[in-house]
C-alpha positions in Angstrom: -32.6 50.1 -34.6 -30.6 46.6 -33.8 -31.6 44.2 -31.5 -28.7 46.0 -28.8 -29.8 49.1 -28.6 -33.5 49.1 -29.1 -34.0 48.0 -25.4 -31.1 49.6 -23.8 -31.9 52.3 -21.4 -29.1 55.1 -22.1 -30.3 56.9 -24.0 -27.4 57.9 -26.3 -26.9 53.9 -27.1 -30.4 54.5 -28.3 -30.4 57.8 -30.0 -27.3 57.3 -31.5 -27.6 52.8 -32.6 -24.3 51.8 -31.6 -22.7 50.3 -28.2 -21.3 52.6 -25.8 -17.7 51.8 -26.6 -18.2 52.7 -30.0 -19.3 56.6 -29.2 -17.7 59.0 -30.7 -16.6 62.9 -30.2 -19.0 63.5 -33.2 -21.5 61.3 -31.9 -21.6 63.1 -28.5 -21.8 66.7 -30.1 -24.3 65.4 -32.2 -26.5 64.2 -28.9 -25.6 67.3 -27.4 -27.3 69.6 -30.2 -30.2 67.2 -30.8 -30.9 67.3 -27.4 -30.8 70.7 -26.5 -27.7 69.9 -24.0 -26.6 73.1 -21.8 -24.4 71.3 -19.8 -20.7 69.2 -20.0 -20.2 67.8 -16.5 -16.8 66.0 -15.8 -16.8 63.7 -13.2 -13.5 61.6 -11.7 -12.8 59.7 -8.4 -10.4 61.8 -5.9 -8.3 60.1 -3.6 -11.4 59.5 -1.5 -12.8 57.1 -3.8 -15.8 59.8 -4.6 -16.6 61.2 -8.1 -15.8 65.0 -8.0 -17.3 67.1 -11.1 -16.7 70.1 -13.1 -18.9 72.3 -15.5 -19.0 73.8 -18.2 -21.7 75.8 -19.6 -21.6 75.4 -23.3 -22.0 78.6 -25.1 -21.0 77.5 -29.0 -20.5 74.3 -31.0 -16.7 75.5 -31.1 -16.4 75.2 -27.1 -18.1 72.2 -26.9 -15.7 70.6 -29.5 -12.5 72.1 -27.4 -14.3 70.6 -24.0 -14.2 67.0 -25.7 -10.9 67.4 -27.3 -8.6 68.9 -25.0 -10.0 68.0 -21.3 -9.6 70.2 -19.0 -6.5 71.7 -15.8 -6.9 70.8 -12.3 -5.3 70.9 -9.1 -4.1 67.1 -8.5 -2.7 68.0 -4.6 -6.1 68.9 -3.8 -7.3 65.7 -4.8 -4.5 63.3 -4.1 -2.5 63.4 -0.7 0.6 61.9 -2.8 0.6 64.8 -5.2 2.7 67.9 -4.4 1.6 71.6 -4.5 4.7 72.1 -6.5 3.6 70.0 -9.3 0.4 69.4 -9.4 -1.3 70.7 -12.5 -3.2 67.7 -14.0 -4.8 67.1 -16.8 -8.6 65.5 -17.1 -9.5 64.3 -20.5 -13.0 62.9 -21.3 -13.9 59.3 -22.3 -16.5 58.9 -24.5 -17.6 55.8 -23.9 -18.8 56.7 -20.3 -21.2 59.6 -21.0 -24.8 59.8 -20.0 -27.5 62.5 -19.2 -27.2 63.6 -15.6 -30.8 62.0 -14.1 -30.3 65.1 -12.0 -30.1 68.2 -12.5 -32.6 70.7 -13.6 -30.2 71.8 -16.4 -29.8 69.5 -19.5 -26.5 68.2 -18.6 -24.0 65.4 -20.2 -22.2 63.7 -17.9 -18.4 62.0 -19.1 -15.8 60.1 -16.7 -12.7 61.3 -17.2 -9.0 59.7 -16.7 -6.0 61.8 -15.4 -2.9 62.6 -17.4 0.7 64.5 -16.4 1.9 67.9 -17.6 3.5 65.9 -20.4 0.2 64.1 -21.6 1.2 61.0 -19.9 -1.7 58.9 -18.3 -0.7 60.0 -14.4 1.4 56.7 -13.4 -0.3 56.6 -9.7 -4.2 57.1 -11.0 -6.1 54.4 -9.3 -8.6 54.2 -13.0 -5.3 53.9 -14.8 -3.6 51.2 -12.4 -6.5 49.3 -13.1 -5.9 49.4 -17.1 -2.8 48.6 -16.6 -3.7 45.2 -14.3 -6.1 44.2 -17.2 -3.1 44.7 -20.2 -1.0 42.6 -18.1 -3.2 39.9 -17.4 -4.4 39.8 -21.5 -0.7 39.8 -22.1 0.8 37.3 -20.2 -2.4 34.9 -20.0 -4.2 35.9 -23.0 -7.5 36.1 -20.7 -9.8 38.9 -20.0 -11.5 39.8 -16.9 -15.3 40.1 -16.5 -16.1 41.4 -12.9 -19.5 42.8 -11.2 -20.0 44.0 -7.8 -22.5 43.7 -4.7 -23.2 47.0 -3.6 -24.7 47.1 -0.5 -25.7 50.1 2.1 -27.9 51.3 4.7 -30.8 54.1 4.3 -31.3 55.9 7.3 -34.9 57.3 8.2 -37.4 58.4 10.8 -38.9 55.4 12.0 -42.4 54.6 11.3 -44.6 52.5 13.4 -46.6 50.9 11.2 -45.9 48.1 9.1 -42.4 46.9 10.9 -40.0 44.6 9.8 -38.1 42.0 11.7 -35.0 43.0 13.6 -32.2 41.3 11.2 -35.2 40.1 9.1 -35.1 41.9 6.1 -33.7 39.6 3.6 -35.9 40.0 0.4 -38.4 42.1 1.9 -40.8 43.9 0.6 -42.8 47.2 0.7 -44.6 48.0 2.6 -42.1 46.4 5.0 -39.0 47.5 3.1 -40.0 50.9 3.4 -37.3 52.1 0.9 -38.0 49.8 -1.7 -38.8 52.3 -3.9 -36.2 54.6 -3.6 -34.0 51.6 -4.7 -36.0 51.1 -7.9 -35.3 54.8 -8.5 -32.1 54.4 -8.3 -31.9 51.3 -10.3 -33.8 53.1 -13.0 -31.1 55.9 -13.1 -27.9 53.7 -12.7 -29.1 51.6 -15.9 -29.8 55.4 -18.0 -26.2 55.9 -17.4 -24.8 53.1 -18.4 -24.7 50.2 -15.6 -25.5 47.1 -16.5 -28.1 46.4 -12.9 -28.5 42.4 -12.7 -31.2 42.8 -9.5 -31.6 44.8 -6.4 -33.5 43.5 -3.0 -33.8 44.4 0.6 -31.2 43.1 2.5 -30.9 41.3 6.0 -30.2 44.0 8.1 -33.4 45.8 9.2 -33.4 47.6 12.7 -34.4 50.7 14.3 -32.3 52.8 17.3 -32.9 56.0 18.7 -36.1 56.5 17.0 -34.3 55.6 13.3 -35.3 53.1 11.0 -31.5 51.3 9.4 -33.1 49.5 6.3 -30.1 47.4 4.7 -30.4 47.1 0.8 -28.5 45.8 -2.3 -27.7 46.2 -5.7 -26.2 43.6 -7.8 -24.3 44.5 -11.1 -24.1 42.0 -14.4 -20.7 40.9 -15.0 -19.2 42.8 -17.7 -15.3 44.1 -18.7 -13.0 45.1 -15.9 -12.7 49.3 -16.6 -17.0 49.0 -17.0 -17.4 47.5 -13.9 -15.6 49.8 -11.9 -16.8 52.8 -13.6 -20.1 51.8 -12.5 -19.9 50.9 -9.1 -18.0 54.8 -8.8 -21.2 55.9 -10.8 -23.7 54.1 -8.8 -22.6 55.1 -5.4 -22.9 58.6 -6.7 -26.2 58.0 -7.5 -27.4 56.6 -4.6 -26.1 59.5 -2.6 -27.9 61.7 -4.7 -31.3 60.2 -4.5 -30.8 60.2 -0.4 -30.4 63.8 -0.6 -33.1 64.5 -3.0 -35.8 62.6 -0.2 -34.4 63.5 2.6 -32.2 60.4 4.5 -28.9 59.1 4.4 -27.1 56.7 2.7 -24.2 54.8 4.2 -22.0 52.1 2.6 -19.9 51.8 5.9 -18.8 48.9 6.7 -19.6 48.7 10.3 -23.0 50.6 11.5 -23.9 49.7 15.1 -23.1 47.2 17.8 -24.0 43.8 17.0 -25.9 44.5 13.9 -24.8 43.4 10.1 -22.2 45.9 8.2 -22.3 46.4 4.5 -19.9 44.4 2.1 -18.9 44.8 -1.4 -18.5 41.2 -2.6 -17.1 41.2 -6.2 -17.7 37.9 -7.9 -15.1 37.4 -11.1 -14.2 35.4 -14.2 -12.0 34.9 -16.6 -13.1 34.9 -20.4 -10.9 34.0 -23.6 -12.9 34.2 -27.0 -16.2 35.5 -25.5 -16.2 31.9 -23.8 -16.4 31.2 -19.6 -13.0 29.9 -18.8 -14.1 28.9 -14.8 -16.1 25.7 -16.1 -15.1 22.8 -17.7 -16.9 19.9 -18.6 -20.0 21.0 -16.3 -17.1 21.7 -13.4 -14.8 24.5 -11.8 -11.9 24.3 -14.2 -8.5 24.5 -13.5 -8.1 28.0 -14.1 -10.3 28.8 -12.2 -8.9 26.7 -8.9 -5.7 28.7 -10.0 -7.3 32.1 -9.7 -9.3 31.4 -6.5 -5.1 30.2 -5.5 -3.9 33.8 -6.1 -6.9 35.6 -4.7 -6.1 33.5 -1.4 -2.7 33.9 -1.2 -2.6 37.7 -1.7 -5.9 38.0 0.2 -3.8 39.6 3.6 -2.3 42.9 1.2 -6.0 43.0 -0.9 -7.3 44.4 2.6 -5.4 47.6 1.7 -7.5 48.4 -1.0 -10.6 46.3 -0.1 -11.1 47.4 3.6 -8.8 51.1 4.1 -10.3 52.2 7.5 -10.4 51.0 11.0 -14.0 50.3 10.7 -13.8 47.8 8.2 -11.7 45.6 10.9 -14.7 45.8 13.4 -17.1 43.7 10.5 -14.5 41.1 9.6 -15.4 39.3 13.2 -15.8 35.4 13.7 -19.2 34.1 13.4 -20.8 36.7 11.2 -21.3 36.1 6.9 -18.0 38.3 6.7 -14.9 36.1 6.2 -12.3 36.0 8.7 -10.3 33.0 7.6 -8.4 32.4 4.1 -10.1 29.7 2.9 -13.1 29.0 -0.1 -15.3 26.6 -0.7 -18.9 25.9 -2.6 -21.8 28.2 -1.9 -20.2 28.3 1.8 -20.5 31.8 3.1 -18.3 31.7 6.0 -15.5 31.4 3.4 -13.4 34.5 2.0 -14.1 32.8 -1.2 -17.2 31.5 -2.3 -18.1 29.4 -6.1 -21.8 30.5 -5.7 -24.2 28.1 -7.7 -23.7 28.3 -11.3 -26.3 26.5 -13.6 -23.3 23.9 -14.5 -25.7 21.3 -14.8 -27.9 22.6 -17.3 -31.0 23.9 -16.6 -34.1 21.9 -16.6 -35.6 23.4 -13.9 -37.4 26.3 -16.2 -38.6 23.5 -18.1 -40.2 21.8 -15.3 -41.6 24.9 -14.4 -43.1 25.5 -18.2 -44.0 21.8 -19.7 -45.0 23.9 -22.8 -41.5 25.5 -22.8 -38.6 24.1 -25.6 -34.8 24.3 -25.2 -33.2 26.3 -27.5 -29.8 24.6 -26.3 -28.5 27.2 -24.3 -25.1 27.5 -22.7 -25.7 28.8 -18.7 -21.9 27.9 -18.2 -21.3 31.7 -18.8 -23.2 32.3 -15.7 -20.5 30.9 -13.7 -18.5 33.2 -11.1 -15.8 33.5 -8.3 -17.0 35.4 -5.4 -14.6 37.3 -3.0 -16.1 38.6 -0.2 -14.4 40.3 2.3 -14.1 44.0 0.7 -16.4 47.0 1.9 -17.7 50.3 1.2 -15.0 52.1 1.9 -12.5 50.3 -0.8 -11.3 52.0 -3.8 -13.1 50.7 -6.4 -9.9 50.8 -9.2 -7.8 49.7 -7.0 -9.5 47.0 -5.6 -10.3 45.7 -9.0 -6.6 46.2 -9.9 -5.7 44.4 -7.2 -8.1 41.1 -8.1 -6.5 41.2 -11.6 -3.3 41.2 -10.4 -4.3 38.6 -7.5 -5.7 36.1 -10.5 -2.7 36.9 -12.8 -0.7 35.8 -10.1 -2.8 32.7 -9.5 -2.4 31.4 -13.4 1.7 31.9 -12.4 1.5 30.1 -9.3 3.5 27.0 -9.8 1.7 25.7 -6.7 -1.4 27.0 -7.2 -4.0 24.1 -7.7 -1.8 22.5 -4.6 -2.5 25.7 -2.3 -6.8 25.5 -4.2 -6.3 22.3 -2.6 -5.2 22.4 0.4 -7.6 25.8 1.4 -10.8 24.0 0.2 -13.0 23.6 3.1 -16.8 22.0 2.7 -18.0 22.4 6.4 -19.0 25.3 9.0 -15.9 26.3 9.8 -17.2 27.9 13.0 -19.0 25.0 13.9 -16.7 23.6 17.6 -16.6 19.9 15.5 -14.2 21.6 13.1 -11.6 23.6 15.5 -8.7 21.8 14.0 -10.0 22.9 10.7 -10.1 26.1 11.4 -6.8 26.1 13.4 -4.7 25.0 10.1 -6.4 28.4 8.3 -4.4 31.6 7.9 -6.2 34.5 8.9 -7.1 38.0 7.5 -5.5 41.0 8.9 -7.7 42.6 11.9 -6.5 46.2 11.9 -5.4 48.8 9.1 -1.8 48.3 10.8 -1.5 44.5 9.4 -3.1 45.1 6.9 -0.1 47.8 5.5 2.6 45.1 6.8 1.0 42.4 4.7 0.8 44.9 1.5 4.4 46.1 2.2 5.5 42.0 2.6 3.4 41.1 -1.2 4.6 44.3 -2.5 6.9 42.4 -5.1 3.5 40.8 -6.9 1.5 44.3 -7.4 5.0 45.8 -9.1 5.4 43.1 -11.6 4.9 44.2 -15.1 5.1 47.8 -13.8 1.1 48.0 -12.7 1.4 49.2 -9.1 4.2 51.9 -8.9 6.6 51.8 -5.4 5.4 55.2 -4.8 1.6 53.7 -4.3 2.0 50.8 -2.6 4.6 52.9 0.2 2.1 55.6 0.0 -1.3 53.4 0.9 0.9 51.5 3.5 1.5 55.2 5.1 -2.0 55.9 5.4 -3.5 52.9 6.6 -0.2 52.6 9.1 -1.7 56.3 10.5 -4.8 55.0 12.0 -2.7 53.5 14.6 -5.3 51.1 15.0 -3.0 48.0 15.1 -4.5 47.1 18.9 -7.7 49.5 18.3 -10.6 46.1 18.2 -9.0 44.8 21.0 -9.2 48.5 23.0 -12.6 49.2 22.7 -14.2 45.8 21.6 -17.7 46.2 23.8 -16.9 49.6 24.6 -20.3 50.5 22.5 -19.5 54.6 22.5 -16.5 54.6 21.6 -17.2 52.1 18.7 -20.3 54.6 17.9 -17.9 57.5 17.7 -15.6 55.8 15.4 -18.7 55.0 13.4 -19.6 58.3 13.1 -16.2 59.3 12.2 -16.4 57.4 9.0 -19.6 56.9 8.1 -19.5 58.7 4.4 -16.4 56.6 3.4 -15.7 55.6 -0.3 
């Protein structure tokens, strides 16, 4: 067994000895039979940014082979609000390269992600997973970079409060169990994410930690490794799912809403990005942020007002991007500053003695930790779609790396103080600002529409489409209407509390 695959936790990578991208249809029927499989399950993301699933029971080595070659019909308009009744049959086709062993069910089951495709085998033109390949072709293309991205998925477990061993209101950064009363439940789901195929860089309890109405809200996170663009989304889709999953197998909810009480901390879903060319870090040079990197952080800035449209799609998410909380407001970034939008979080650019110091008895072995490097954008939530969102960076850092202005406008957004802090008004006054509604945020997608069509990624019929819909929450004046109004923020809570 190579040194890859002998600690990897899927365990077809193991079974079978090669990397995930390398499986083949053979190589899956051969798990399958060798395993006793029962089950195929398909799973792909609606247009409510959840995985959906269909299954087939195999019944010889004949069906199982036609499963994995030919995919399987479906009803697109009952998925997709764009799709028409009159011609909707889809096709879903498995890729390989995605499938693990459902952690769940009681049957032996194979799970595959799947990617949609038009009556005339086409890859379907508006599919948010194939938007997203598109964004990464064009940026190899034009650039001749790829794009390594990993995400911060953070949510709320919802339980019956417990009187014994109480956290601190807002206190629960990094806390443990018995405190963190559903640490384990995170481990779990940790465990399970990492058997099907996510690369987990470290989970933790978060900072919010309260308890109303005789519930205990117990914030958590769980970070991703960076890793290719089309793996990294395919994760986070897979890791919600999970997560959901494991809530419903002990009882309690799981929320990844971005807003989920009065005065109390939302969840996020930071995405921290780099660019790569030869296997190498291109956001360092010389031990410092590198040009290209300045010029990325230019283009996610710049197209930062229409990224809300796929980052924060419901009238919640406008009710956490509020001044004076660790959620951006203004379109600025800065180093390891968290009241920016976005943030160059410490990178080991300077080598790292500190693990020698640690360990005297310890040798270097020469290292490089400038790979470790990252760009973190942070105002996205739990109710984005994940492809699109990612598609949306791409084309946001593409679009940086054509700025003729863009280390001018890194420039002139860089801000190394509280931004909040009354000393730095004027500051703050020569800042642009996010959009505070679903309404703005549509305008500003409609106004940067030009940049997501270039190269043919985003399609007109998209872009007019997600305008539509975040245009029909008529919330354009909504924070303003009920801002301390703590019911009728409560109900609009509830109303989308399972979003993404």
């Amino acid at each position: 067994m190579s040194s890859f695959t002998e600690l990897n936790p899927n365990s077809l990578v193991q079974y079978l000895n090669k990397p995930a991208e390398e499986f083949t249809k053979a190589d899956l029927v051969k798990y399958v039979e060798d395993h006793n499989i029962e089950m195929i399950n398909f799973r792909y993301t609606g247009g409510d940014g959840r995985l959906k699933a269909l299954n087939f029971v195999i019944n010889s080595r004949d069906h199982l082979n036609s499963i994995l070659t030919t995919g399987e019909r479906i009803d697109g308009s009952s998925l997709f609000p764009f799709i028409e009744t009159g011609s909707s049959d889809l096709y879903v086709v498995p890729r390989y390269r995605t499938a693990f062993e459902n952690p769940f069910s009681e049957v032996p089951a194979l799970d595959i992600l799947c990617s949609y495709y038009n009556k005339d085998g086409e890859p379907l033109e508006s599919s948010p997973e194939y938007i997203l390949r598109k964004a990464h072709k064009a940026l190899k293309e034009h650039t001749g970079l790829t794009f390594h991205v990993m995400g911060e998925l953070e949510y709320y477990i919802i339980s019956d409060e417990e009187d014994i061993f109480r956290a601190v209101d807002q206190k629960g950064y990094h806390e443990s169990f018995p405190f963190a009363k559903w640490e384990f439940l995170r481990i779990e789901a940790m465990a399970a994410m990492a058997k099907a195929g996510c690369l987990i860089k470290y989970g933790h309890s978060e900072v919010g930690n309260f308890s109303q109405e005789g519930k205990l809200y117990e914030q958590n996170e769980i970070e991703f490794m960076p890793t290719n663009l089309e793996e990294a989304a395919d994760q986070l889709v897979i890791a919600k799912w999970i997560l959901r999953s494991l809530a419903y197998k002990y009882g309690v909810t799981v929320t990844f809403s971005p807003k989920i009480t009065v005065g109390k901390a939302g969840s996020g879903l930071h995405v921290h990005t780099k660019l790569v060319k030869d296997g190498k870090n291109q956001m360092v040079e010389n031990g410092k942020l590198s040009d290209t990197a300045k010029r990325a952080i230019a283009g996610y800035l710049d197209l930062a007002p229409s990224l809300t449209a796929f980052g924060n799609t419901n009238p919640t998410s406008y009710f956490r991007l509020v001044p004076h909380q660790e959620a951006p407001t203004n379109i600025c970034w800065g180093d390891r500053n968290r009241s920016v939008l976005v943030r160059v979080p410490l990178g080991w650019t300077k080598g790292n003695s500190m693990i020698y110091h640690a360990n005297p008895i310890e040798k270097s072995n020469g290292e490089d930790l400038t790979q470790l490097q990252t760009v973190e954008f942070r105002c996205p939530d739990g109710s984005a779609d994940i492809y699109l969102l990612l598609a949306g960076l791409t084309v946001a850092a593409r679009h940086g790396l054509e700025m003729e202005n863009a280390l001018e406008v890194a420039k002139q957004t860089y801000v190394d103080v509280n931004i909040f802090d009354d000393k730095h008004k004027e500051r703050l006054s020569q800042l642009n600002k996010l959009p505070v509604s679903c309404w703005e945020s549509a305008n500003m997608l409609e106004q940067q529409a030009d940049i997501y069509l270039k190269y043919d990624v985003f399609s007109k019929g998209v872009i007019d489409g997600i305008a539509q819909k975040l245009r029909n929450y008529k919330d354009e004046h909504l924070r303003d209407d009920i801002h301390c109004k703590k019911e009728k923020i409560m109900n609009l809570v509830e109303q989308y509390f399972h979003c993404g």
